[in-house]
PyMOL Python script that loads the backbone (N, CA, C, O; Angstrom):
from pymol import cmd

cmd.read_pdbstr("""\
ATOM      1  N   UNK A   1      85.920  89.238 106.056  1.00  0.00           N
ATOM      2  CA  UNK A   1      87.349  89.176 105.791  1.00  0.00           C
ATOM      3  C   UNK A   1      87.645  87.924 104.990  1.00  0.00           C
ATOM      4  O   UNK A   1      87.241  86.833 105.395  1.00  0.00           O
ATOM      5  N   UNK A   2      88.332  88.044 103.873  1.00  0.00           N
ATOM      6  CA  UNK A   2      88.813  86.684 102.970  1.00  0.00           C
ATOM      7  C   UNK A   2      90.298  86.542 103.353  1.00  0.00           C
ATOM      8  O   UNK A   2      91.162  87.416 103.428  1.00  0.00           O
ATOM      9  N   UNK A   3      90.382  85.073 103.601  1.00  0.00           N
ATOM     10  CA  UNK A   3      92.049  84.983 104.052  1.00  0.00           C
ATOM     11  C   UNK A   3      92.150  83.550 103.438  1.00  0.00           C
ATOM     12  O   UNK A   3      91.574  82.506 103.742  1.00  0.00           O
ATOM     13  N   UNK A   4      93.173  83.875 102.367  1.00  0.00           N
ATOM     14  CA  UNK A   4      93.842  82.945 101.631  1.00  0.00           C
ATOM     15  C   UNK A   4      95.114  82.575 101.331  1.00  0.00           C
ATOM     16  O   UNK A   4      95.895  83.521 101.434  1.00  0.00           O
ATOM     17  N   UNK A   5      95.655  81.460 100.969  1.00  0.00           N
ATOM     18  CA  UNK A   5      97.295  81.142 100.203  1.00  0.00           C
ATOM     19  C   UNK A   5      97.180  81.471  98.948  1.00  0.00           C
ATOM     20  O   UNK A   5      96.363  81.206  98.066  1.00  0.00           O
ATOM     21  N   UNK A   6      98.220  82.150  99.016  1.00  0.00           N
ATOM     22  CA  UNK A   6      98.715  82.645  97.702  1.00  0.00           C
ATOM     23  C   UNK A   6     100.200  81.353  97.074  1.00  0.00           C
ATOM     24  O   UNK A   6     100.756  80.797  98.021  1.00  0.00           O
ATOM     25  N   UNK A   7     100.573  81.078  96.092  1.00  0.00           N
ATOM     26  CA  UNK A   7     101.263  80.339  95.759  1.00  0.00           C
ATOM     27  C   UNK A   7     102.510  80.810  94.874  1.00  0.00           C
ATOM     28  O   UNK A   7     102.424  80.999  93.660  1.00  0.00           O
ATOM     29  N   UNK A   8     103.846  81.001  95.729  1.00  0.00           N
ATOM     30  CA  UNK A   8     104.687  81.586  95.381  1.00  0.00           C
ATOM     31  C   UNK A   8     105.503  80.841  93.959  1.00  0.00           C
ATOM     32  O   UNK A   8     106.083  79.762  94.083  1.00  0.00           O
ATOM     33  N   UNK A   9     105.445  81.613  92.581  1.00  0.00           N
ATOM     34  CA  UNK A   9     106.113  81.121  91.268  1.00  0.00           C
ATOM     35  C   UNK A   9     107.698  81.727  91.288  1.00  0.00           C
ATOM     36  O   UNK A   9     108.291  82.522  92.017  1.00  0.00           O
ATOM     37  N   UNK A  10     108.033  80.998  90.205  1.00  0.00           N
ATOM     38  CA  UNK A  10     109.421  81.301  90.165  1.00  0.00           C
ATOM     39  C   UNK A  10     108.972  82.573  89.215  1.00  0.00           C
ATOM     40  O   UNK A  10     107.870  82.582  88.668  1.00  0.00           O
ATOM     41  N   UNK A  11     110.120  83.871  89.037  1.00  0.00           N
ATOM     42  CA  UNK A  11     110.474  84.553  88.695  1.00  0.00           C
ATOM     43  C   UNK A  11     109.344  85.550  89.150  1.00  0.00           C
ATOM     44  O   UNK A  11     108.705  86.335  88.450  1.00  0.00           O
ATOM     45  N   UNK A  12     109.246  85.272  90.767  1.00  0.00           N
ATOM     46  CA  UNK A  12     109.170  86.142  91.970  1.00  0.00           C
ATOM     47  C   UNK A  12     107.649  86.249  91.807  1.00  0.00           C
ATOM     48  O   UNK A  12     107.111  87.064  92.556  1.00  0.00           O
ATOM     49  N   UNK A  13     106.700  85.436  90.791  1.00  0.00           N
ATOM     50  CA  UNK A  13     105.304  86.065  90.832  1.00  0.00           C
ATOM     51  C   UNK A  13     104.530  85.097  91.773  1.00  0.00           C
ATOM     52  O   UNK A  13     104.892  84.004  92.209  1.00  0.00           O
ATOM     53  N   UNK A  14     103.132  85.922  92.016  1.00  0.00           N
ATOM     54  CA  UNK A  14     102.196  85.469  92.316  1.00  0.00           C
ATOM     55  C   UNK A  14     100.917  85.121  92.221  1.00  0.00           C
ATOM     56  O   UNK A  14     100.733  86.249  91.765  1.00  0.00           O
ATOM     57  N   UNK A  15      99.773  84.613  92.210  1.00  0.00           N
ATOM     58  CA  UNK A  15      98.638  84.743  91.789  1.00  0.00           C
ATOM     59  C   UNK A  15      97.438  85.647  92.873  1.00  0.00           C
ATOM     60  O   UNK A  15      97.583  85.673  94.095  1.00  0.00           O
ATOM     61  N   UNK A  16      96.527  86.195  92.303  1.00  0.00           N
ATOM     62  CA  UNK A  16      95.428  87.213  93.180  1.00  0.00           C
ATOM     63  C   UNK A  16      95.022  85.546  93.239  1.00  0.00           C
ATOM     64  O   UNK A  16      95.543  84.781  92.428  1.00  0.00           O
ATOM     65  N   UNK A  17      94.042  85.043  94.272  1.00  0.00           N
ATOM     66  CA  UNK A  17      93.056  84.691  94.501  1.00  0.00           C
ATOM     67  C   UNK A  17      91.976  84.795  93.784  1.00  0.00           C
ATOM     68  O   UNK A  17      91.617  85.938  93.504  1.00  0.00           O
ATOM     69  N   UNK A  18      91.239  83.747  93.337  1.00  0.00           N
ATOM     70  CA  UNK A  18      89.893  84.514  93.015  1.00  0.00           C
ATOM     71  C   UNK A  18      88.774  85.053  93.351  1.00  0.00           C
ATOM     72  O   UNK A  18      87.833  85.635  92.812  1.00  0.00           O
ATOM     73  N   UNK A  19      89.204  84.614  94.685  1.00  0.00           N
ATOM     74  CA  UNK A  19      88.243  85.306  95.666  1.00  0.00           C
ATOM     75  C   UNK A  19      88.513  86.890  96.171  1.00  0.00           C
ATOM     76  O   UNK A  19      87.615  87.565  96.676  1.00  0.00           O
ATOM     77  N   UNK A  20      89.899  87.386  95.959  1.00  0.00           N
ATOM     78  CA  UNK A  20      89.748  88.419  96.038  1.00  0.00           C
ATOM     79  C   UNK A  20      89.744  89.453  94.846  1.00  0.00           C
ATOM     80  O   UNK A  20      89.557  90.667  94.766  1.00  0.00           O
ATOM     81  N   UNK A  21      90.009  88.519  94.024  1.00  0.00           N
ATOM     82  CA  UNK A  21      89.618  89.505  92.445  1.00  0.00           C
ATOM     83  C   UNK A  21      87.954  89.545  91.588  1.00  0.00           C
ATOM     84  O   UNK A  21      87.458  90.183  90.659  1.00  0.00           O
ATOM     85  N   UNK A  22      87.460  88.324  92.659  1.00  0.00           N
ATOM     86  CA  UNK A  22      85.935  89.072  92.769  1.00  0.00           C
ATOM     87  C   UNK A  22      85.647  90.101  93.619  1.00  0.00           C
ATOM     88  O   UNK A  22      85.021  91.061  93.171  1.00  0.00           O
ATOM     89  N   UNK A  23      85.985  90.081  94.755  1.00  0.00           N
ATOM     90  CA  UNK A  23      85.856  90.571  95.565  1.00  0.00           C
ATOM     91  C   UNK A  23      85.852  92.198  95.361  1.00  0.00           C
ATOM     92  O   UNK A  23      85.092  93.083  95.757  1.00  0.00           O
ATOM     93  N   UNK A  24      86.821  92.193  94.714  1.00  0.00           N
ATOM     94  CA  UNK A  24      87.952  93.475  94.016  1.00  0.00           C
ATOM     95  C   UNK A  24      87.090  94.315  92.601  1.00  0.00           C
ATOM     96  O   UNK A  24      86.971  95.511  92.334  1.00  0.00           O
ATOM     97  N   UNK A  25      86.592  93.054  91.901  1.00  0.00           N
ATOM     98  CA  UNK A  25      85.980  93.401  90.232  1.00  0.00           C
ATOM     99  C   UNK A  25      87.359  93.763  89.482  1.00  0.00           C
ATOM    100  O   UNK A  25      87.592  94.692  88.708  1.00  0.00           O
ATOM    101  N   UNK A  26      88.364  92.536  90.048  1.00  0.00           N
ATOM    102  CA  UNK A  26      89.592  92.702  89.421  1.00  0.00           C
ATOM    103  C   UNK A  26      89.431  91.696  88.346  1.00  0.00           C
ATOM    104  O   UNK A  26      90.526  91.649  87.786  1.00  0.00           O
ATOM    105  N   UNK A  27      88.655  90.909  87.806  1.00  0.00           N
ATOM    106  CA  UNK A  27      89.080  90.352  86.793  1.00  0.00           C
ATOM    107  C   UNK A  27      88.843  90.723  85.731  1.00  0.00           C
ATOM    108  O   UNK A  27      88.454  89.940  84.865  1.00  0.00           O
ATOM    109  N   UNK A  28      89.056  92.332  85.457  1.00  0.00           N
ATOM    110  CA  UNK A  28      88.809  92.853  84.276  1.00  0.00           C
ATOM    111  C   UNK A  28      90.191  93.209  83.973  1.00  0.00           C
ATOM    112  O   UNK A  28      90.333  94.014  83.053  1.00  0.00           O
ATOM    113  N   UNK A  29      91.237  92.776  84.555  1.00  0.00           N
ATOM    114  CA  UNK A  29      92.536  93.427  84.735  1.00  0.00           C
ATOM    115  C   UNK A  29      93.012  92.772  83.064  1.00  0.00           C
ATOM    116  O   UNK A  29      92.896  91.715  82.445  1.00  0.00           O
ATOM    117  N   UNK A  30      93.788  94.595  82.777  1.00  0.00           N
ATOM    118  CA  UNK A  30      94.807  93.865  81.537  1.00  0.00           C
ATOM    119  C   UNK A  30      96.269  93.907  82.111  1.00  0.00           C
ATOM    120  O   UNK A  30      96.695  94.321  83.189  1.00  0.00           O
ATOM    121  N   UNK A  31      96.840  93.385  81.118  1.00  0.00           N
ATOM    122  CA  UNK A  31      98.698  92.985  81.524  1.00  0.00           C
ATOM    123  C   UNK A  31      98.975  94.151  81.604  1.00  0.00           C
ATOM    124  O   UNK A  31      98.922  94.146  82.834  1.00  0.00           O
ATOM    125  N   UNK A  32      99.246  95.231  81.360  1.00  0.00           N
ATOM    126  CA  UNK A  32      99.915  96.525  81.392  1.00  0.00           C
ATOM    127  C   UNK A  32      98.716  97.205  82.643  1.00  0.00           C
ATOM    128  O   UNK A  32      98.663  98.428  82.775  1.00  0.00           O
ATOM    129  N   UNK A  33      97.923  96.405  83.391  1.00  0.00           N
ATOM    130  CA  UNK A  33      97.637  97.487  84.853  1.00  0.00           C
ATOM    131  C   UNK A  33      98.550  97.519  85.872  1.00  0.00           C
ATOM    132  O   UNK A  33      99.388  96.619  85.919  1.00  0.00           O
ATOM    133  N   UNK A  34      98.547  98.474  86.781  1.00  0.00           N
ATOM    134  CA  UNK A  34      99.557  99.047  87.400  1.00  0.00           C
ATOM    135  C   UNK A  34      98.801  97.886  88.617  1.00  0.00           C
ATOM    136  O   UNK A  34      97.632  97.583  88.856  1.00  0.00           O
ATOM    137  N   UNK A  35     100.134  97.458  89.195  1.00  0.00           N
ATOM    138  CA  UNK A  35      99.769  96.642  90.793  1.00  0.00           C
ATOM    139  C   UNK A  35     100.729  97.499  91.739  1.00  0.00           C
ATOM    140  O   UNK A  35     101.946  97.317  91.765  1.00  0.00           O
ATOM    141  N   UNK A  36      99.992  98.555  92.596  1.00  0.00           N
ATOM    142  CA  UNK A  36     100.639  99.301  93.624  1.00  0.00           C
ATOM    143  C   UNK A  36     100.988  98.427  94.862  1.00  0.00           C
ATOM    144  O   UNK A  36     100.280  97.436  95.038  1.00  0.00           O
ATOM    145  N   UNK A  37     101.798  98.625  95.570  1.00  0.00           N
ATOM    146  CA  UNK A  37     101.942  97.585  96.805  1.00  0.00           C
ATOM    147  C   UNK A  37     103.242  98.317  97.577  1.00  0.00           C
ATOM    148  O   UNK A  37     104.111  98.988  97.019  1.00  0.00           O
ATOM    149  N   UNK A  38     103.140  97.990  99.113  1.00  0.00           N
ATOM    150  CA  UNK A  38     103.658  98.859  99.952  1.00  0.00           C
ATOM    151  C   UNK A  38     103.500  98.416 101.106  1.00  0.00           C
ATOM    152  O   UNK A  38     102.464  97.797 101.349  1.00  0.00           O
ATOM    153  N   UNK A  39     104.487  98.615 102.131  1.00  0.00           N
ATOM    154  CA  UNK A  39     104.192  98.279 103.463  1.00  0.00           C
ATOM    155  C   UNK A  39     104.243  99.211 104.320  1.00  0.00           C
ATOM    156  O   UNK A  39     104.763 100.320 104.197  1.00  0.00           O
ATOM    157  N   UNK A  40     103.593  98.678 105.378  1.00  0.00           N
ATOM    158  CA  UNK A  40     103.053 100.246 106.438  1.00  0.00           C
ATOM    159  C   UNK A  40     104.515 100.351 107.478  1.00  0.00           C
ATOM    160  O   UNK A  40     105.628  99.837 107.587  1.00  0.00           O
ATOM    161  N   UNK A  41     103.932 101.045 107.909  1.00  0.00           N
ATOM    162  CA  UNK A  41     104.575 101.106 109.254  1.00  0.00           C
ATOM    163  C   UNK A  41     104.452 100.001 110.546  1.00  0.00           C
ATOM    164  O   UNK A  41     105.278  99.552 111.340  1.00  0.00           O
ATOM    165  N   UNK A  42     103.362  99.849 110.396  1.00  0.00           N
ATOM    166  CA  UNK A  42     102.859  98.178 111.184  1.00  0.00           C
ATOM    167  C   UNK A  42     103.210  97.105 110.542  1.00  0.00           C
ATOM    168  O   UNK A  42     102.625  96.070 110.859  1.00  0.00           O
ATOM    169  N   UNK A  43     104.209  97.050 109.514  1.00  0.00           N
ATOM    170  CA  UNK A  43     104.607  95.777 108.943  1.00  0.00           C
ATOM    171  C   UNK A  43     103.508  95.160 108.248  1.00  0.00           C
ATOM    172  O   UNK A  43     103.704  93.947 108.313  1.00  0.00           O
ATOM    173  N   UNK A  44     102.349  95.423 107.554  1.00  0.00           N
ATOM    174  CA  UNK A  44     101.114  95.603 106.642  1.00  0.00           C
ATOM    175  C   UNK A  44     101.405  95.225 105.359  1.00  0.00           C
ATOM    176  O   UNK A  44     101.619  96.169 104.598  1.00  0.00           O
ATOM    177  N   UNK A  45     101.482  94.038 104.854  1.00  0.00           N
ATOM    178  CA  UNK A  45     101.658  94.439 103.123  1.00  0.00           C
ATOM    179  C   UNK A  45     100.695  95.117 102.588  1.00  0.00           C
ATOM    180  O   UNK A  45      99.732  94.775 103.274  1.00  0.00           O
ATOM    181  N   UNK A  46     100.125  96.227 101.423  1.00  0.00           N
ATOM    182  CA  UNK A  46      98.849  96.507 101.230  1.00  0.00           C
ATOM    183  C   UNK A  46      99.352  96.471  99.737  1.00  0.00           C
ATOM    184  O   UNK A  46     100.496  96.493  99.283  1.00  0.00           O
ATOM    185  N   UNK A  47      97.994  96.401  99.065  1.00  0.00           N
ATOM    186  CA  UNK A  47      98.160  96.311  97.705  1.00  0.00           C
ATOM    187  C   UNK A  47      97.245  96.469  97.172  1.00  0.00           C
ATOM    188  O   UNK A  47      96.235  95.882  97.562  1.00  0.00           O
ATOM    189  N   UNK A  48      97.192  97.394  95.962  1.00  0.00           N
ATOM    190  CA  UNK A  48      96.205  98.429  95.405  1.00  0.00           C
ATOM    191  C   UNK A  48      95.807  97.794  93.842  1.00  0.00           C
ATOM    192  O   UNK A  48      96.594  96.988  93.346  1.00  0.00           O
ATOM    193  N   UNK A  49      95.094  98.019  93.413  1.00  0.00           N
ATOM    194  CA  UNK A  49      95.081  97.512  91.750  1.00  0.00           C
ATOM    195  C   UNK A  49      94.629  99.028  90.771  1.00  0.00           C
ATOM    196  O   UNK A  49      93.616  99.596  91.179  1.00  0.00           O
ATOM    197  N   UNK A  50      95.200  99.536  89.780  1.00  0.00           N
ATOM    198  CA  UNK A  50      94.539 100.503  89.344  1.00  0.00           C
ATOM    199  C   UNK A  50      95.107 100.442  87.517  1.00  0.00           C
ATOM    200  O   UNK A  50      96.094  99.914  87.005  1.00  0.00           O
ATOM    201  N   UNK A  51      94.260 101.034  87.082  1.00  0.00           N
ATOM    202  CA  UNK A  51      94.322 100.860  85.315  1.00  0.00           C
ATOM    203  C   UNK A  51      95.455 101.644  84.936  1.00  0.00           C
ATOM    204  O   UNK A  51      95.661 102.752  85.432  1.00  0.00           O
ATOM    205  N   UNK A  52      96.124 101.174  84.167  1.00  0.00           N
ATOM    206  CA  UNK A  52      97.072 101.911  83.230  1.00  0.00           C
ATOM    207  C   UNK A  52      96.493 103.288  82.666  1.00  0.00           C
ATOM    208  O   UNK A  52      95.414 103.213  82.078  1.00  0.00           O
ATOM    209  N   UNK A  53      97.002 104.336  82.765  1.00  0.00           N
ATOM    210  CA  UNK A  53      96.486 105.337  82.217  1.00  0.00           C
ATOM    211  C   UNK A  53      96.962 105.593  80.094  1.00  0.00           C
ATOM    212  O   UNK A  53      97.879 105.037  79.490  1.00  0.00           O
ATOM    213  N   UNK A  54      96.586 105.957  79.889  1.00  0.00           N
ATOM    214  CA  UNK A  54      96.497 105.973  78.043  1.00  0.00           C
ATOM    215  C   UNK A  54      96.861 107.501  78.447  1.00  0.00           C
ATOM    216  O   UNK A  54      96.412 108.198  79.357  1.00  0.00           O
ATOM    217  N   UNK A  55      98.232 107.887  77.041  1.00  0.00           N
ATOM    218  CA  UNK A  55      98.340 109.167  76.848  1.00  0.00           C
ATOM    219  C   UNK A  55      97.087 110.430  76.422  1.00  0.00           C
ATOM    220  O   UNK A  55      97.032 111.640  76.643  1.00  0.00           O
ATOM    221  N   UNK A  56      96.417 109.723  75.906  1.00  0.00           N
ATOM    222  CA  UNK A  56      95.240 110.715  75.478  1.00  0.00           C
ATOM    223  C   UNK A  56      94.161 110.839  77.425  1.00  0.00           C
ATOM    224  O   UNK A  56      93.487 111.794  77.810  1.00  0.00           O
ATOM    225  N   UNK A  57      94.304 110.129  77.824  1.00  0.00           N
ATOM    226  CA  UNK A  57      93.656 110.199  78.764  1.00  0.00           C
ATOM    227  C   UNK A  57      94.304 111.645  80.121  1.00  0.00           C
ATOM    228  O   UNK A  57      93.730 112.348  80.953  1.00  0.00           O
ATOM    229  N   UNK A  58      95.802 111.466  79.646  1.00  0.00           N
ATOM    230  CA  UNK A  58      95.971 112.350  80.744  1.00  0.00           C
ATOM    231  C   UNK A  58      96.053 113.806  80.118  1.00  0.00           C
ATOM    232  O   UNK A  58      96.270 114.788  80.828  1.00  0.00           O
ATOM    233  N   UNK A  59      95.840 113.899  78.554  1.00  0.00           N
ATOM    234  CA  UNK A  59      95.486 115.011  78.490  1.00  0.00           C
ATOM    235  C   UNK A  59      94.560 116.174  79.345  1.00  0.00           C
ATOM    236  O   UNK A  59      93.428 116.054  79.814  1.00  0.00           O
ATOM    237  N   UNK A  60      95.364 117.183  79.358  1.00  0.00           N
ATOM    238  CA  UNK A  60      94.484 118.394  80.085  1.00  0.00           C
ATOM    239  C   UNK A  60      94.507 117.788  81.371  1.00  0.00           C
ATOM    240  O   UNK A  60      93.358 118.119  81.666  1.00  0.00           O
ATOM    241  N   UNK A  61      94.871 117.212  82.296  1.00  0.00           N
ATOM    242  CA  UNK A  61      94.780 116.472  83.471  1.00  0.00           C
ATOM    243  C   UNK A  61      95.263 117.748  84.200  1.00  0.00           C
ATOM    244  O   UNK A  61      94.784 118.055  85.291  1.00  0.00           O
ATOM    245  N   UNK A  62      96.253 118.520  83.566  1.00  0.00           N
ATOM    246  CA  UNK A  62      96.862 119.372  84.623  1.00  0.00           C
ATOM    247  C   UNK A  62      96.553 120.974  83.692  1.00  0.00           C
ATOM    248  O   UNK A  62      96.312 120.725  82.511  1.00  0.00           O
ATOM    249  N   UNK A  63      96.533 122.010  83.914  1.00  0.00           N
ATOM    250  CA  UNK A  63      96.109 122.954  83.374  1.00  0.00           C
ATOM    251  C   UNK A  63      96.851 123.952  83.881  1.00  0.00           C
ATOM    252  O   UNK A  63      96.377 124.607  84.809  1.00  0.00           O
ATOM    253  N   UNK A  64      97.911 124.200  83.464  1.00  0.00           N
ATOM    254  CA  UNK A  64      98.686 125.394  84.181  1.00  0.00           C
ATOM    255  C   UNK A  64      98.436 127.241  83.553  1.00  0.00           C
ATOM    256  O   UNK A  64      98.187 127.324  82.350  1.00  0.00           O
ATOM    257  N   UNK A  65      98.481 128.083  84.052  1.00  0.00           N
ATOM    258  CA  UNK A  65      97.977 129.558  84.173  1.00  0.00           C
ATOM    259  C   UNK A  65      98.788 130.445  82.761  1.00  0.00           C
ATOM    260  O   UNK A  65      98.272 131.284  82.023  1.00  0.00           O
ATOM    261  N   UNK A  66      99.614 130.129  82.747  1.00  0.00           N
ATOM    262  CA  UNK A  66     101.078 130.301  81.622  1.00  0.00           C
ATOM    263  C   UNK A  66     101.176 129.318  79.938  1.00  0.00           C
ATOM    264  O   UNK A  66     100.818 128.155  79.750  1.00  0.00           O
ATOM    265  N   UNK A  67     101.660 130.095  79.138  1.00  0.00           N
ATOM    266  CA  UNK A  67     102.226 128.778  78.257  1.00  0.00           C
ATOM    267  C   UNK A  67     103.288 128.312  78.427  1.00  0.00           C
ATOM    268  O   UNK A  67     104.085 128.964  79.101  1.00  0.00           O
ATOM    269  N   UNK A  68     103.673 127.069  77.904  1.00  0.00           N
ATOM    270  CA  UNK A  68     105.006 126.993  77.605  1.00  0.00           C
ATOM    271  C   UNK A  68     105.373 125.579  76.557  1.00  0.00           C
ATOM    272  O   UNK A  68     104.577 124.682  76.276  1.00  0.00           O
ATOM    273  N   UNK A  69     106.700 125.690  76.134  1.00  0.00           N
ATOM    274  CA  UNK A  69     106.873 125.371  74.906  1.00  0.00           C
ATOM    275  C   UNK A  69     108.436 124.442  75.172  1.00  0.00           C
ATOM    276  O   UNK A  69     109.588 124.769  75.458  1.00  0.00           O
ATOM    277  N   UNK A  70     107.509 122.747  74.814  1.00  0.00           N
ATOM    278  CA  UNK A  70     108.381 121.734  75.531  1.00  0.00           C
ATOM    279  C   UNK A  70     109.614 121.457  74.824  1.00  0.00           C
ATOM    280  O   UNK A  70     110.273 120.483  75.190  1.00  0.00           O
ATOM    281  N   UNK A  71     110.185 122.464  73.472  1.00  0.00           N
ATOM    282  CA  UNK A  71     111.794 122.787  73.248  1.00  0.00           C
ATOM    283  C   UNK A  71     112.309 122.856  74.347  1.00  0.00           C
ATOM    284  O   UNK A  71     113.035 122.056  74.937  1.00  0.00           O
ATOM    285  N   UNK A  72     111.630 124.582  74.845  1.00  0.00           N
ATOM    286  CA  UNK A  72     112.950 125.266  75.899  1.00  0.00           C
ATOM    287  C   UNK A  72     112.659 124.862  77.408  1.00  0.00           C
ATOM    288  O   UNK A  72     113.242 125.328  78.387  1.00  0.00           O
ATOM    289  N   UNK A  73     111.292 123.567  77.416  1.00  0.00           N
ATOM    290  CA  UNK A  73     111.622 123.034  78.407  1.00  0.00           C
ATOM    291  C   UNK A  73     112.624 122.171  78.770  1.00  0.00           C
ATOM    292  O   UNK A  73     113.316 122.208  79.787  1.00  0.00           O
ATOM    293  N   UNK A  74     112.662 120.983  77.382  1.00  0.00           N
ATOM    294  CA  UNK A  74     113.811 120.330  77.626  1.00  0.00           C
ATOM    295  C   UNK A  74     115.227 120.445  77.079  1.00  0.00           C
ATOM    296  O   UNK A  74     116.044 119.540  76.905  1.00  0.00           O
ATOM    297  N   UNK A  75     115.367 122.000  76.800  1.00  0.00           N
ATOM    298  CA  UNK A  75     116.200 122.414  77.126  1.00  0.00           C
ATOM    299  C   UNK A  75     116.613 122.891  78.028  1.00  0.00           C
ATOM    300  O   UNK A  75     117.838 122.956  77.925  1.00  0.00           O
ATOM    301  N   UNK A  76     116.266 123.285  78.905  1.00  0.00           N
ATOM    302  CA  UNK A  76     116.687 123.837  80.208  1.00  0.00           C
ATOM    303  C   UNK A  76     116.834 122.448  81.215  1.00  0.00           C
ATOM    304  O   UNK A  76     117.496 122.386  82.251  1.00  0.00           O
ATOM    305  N   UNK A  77     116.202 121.607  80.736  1.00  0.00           N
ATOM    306  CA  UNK A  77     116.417 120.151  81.625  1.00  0.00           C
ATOM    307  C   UNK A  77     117.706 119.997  81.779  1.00  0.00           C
ATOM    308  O   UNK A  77     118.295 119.900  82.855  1.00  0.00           O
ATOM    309  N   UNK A  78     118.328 119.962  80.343  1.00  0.00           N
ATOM    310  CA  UNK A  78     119.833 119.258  79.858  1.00  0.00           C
ATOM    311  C   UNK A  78     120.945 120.648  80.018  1.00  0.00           C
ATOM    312  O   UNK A  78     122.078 120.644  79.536  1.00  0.00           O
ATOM    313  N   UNK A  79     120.439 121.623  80.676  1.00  0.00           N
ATOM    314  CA  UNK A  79     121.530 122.406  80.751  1.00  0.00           C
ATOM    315  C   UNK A  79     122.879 122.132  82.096  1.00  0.00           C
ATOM    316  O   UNK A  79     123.866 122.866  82.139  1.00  0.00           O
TER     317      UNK A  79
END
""", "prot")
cmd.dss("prot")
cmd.show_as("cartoon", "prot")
cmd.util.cbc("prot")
cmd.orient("prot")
């Protein structure tokens, strides 16, 4: 278990540790990665690290059975 101070900045930020961003193989992090974070039900802060996804990446991610054609989708949004 690593248990450290974190050092609270103005305009609400903080720093990872570097012990837990080895820990993690977080120091490959770029500025636009997503930092998930959440508290439990046990009063838990938890906090996740995961990569920004790239539009080409989420291509085909989802594959639906049908076509369809994102006019009269977002048209029907704005109706």
């Amino acid at each position: 278990m690593i248990i450290s101070g974190n050092k609270y900045y103005k305009n609400n930020q903080i720093v990872v540790p570097k012990e837990i961003r080895d820990k993690q193989k977080l120091n490959n992090l770029d500025p636009d990665d997503i930092v998930v974070d959440w508290i439990t039900k046990g009063n838990e802060i938890k906090i996740k690290f995961r990569k920004k996804r790239k539009p080409e990446e989420l291509e085909g991610l989802v594959n639906l059975d049908y076509e369809t054609n994102a006019v009269e989708l977002k048209e029907e949004l704005y109706k």
